[in-house]
C-alpha positions in Angstrom: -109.7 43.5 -75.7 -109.6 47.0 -76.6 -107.2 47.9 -74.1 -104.9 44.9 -74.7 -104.5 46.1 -78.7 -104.1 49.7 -77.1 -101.2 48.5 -74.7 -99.4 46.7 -77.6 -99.9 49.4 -79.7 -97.8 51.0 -76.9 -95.5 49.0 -76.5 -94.6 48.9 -79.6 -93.8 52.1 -80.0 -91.9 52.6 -76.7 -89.6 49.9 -77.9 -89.5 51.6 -81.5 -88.7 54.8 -79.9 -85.8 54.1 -77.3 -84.1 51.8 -79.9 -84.5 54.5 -82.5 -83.2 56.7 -80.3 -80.2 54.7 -79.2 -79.4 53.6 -82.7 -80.7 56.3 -85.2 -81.6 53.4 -87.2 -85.3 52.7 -88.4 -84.6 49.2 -89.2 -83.0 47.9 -86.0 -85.9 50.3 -83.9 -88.4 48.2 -86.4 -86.8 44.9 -86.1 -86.4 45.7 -81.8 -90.4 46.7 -81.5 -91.5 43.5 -83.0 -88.8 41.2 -81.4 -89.0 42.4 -77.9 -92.7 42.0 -77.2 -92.3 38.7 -78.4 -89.5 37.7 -75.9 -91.5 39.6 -73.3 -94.8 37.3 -74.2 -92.6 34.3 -73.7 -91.0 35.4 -70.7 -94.4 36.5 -68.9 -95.7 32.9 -69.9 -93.0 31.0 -67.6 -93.0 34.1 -64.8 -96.8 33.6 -64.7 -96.2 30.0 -64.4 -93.5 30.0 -61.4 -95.7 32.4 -59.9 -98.5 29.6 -59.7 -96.2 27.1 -58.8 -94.7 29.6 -55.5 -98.7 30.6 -54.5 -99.8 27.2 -54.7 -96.7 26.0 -52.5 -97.5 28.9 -50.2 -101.5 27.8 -49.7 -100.1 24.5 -49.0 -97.9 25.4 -46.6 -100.9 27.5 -44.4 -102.9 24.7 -44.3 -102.9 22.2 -41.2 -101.7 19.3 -41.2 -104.0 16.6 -41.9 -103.6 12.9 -40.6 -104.0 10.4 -43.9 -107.3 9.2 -43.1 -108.1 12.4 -43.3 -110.4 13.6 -46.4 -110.3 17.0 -47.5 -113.9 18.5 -48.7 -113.8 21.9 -51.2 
């Protein structure tokens, strides 16, 4: 957990930084570090997802075909 809290704390202030840097405004650099890790969250959620979805296709795809009487055991 610790270095979760460590890497947001991070993150944060990269995102502070470049913007600050880019805008020389505190407020927009503020209002960009707490924004942007959101949208990152939320866009890591669905990647995460689609990544499931393609290994699971890909498992699938190695495996040989069965006939439909076929049971599979784990």
């Amino acid at each position: 957990m610790l270095k979760t809290l460590t890497f947001t704390l991070m993150h944060f202030c990269i995102a502070f930084g470049v913007t600050y840097a880019l805008t020389g405004s505190v407020a927009v650099g503020g209002l960009v570090a707490t924004v942007e890790p959101l949208c990152n969250a939320v866009g890591f959620f669905f990647h995460d997802k689609l990544w499931k979805r393609l290994e699971k296709h890909a498992t699938a795809d190695n495996e040989p075909a069965r006939q439909s009487w076929q049971h599979r055991h784990a």
